[in-house]
Backbone as JSON, one array per atom type, in Angstrom:
{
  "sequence": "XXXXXXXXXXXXXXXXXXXXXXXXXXXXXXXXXXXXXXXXXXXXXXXXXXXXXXXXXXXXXXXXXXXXXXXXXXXXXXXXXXXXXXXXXXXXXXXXXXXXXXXXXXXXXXXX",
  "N": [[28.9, 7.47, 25.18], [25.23, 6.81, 24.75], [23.81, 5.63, 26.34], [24.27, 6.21, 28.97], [23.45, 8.65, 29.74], [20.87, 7.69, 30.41], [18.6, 7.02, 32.48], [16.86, 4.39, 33.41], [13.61, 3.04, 34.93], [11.11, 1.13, 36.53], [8.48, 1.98, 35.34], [9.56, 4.33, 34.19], [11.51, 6.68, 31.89], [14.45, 8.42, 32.56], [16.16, 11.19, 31.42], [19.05, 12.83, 30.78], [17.69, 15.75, 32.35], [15.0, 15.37, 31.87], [12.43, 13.48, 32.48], [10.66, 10.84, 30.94], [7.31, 9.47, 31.42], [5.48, 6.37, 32.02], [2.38, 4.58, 31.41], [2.79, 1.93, 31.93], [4.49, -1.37, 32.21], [8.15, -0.98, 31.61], [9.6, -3.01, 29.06], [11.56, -3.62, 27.56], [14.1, -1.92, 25.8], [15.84, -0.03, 23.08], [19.03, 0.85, 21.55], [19.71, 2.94, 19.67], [21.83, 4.76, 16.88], [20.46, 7.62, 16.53], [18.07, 7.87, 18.07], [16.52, 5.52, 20.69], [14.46, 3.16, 20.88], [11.26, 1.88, 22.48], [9.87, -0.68, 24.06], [6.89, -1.24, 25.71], [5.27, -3.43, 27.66], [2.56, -5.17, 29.34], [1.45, -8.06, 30.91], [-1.19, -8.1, 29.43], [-2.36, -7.65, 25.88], [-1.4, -4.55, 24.6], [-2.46, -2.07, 22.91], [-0.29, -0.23, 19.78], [2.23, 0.14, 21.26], [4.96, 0.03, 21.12], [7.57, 2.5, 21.04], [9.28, 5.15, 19.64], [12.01, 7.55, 20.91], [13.92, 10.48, 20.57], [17.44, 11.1, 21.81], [17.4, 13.53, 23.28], [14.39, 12.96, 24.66], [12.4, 13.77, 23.36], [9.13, 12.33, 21.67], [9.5, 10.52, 18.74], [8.45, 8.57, 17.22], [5.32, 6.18, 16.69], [5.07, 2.79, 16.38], [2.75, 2.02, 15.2], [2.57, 4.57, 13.26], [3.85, 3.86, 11.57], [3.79, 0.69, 10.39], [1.21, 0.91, 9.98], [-1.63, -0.17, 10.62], [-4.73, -0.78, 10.13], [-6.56, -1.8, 12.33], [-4.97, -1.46, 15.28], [-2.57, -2.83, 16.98], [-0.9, -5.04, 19.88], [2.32, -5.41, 20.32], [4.62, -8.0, 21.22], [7.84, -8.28, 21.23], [10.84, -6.69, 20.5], [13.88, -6.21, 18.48], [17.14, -5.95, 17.91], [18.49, -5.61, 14.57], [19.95, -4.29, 12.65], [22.16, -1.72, 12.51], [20.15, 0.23, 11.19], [17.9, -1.16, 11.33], [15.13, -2.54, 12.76], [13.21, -4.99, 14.01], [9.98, -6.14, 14.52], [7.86, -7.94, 17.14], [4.7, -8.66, 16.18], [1.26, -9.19, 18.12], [-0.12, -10.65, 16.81], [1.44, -12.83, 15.48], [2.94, -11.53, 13.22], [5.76, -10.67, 11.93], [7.22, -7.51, 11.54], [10.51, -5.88, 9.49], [12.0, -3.47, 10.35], [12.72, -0.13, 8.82], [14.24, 2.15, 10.67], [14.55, 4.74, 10.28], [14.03, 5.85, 7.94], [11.24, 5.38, 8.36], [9.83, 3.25, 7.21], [8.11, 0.27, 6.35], [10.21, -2.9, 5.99], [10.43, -5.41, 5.25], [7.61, -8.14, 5.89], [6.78, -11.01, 7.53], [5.24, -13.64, 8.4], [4.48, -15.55, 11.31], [4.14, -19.22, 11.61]],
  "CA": [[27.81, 6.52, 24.84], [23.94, 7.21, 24.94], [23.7, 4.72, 27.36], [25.09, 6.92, 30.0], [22.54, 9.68, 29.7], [19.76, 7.23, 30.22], [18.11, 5.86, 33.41], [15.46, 3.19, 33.08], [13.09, 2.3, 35.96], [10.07, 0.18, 36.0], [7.85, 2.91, 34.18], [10.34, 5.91, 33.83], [13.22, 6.98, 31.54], [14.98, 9.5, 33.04], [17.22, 11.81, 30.09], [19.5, 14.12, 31.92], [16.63, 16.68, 33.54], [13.57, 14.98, 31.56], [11.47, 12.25, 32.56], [9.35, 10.12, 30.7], [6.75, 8.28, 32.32], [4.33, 5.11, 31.04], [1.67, 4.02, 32.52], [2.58, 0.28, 31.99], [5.99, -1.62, 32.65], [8.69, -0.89, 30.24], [9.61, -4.23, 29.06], [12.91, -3.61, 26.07], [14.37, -1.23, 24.88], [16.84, -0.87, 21.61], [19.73, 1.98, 20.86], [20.42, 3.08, 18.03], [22.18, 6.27, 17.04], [20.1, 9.18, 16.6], [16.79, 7.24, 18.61], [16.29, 4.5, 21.25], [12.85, 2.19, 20.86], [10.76, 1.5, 24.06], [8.35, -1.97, 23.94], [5.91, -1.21, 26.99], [4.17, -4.64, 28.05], [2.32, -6.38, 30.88], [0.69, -9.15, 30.34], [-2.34, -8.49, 28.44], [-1.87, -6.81, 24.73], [-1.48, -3.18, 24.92], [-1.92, -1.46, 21.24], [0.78, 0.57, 19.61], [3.12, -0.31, 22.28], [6.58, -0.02, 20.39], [7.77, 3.73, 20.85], [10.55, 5.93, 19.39], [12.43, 9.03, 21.08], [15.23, 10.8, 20.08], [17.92, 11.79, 22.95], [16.23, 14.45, 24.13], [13.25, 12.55, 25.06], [11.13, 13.44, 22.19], [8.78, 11.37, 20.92], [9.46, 10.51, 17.34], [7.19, 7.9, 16.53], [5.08, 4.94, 17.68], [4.94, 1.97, 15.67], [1.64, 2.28, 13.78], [2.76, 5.68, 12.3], [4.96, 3.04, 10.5], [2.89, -0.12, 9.97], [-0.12, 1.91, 9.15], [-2.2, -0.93, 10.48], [-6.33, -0.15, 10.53], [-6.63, -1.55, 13.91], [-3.75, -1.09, 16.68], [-2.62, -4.22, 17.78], [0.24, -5.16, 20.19], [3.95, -6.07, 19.82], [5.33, -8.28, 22.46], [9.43, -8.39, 21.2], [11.68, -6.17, 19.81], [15.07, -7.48, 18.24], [17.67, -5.22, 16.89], [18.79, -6.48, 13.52], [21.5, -3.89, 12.26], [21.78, 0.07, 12.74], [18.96, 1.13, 10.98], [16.82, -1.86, 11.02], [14.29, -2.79, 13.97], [12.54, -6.27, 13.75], [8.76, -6.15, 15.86], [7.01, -9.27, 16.67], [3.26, -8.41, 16.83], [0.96, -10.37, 19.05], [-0.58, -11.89, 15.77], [2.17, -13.82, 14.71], [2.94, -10.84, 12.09], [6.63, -9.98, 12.37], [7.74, -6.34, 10.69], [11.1, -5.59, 9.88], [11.66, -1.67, 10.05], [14.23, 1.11, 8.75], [13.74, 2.94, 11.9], [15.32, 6.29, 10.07], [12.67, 6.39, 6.87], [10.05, 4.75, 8.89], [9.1, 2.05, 6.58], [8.29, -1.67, 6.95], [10.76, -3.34, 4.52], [9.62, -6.99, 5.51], [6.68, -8.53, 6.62], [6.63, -12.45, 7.62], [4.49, -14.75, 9.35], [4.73, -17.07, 11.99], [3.42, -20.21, 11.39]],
  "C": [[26.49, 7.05, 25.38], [23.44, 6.92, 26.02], [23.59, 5.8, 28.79], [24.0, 8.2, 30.57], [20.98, 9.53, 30.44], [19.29, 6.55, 31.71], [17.21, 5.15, 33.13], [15.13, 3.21, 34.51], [11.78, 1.33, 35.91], [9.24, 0.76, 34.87], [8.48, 4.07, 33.62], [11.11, 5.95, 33.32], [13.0, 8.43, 31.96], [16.45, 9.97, 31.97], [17.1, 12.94, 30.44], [18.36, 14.74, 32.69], [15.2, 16.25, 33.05], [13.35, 13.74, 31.95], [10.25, 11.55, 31.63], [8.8, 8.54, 31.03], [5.93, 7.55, 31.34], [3.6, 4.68, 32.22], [1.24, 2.31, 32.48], [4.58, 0.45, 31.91], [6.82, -1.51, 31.49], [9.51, -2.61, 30.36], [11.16, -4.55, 28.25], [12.93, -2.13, 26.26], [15.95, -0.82, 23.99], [17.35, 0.43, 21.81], [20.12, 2.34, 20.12], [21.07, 4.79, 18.07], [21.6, 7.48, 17.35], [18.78, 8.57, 17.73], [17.22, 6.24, 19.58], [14.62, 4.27, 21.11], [12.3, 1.84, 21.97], [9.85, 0.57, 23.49], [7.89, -1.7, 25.48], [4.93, -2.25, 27.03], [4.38, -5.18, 29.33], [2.29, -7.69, 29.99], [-0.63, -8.77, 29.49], [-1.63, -7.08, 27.33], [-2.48, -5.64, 24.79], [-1.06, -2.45, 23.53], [-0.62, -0.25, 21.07], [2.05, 1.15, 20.57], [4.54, 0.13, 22.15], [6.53, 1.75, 19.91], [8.98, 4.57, 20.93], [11.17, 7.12, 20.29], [14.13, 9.37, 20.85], [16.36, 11.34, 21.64], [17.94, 12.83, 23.46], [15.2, 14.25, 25.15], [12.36, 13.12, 24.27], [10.64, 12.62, 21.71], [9.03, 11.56, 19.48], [8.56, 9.58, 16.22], [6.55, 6.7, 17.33], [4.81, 3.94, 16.46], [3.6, 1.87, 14.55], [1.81, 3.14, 12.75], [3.61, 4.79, 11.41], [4.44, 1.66, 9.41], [1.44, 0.64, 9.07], [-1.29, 0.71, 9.39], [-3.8, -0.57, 11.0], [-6.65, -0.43, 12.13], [-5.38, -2.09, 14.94], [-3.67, -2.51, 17.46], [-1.21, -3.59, 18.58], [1.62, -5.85, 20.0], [3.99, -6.54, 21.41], [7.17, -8.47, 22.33], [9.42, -7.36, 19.83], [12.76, -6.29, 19.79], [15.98, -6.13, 17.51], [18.4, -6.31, 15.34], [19.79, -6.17, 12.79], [21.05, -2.59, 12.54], [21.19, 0.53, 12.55], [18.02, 0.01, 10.72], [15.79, -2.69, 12.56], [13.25, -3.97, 13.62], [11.27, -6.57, 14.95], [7.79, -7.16, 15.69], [5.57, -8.73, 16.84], [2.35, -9.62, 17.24], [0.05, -11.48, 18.45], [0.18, -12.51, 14.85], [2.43, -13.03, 13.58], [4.71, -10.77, 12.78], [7.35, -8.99, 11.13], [9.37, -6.31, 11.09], [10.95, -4.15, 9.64], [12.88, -0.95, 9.7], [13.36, 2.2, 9.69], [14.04, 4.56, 11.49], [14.4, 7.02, 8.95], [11.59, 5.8, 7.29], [9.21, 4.4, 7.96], [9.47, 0.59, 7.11], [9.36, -1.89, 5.17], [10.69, -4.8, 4.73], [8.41, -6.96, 5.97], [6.74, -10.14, 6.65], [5.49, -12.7, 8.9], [4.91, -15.5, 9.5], [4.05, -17.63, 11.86], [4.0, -21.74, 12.13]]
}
């Protein structure tokens, strides 16, 4: 399991001999097969927040490269929804769902 590979600490994943650091608290994060998802939040909204790496510790994407939204807002929850689908609330009541593997939105709803 992936799991196993992976330390978490407040700002750090640690994958086997790599580290990656944030310079805000990691808050979630989701596993999926080939990727795990990181949501990095304090309290105040911190843009393009919601970030991919593959088990390596490569980055593979950050949530805007997906949304494509003109200006960079923040996500405060991320929900898994099935193996290749990633559900991100953003902090304007927008919630995307995502195929995390062709990095498209294939929903969009509002809260109301």
């Amino acid at each position: 399991e992936q799991d196993d590979m992976i330390k978490v600490y407040n700002e750090k994943i640690q994958i086997n001999n790599k580290s990656i650091i944030f310079d805000t608290t990691i808050k979630k994060i989701i596993y999926f097969s080939d990727i795990f998802v990181v949501l990095i939040r304090e309290n105040k909204e911190i843009p393009n927040n919601i970030i991919a790496y593959d088990y390596y510790g490569n980055e593979v994407w950050k949530i805007n490269d997906i949304v494509c939204a003109k200006v960079l807002r923040g996500y405060d929850n991320i929900i898994k929804k099935s193996e290749n689908v990633l559900v991100a609330y953003c902090e304007l009541g927008i919630i995307f769902e995502i195929d995390i593997f062709k990095k498209i939105v294939i929903h969009k709803n509002y809260m109301r």
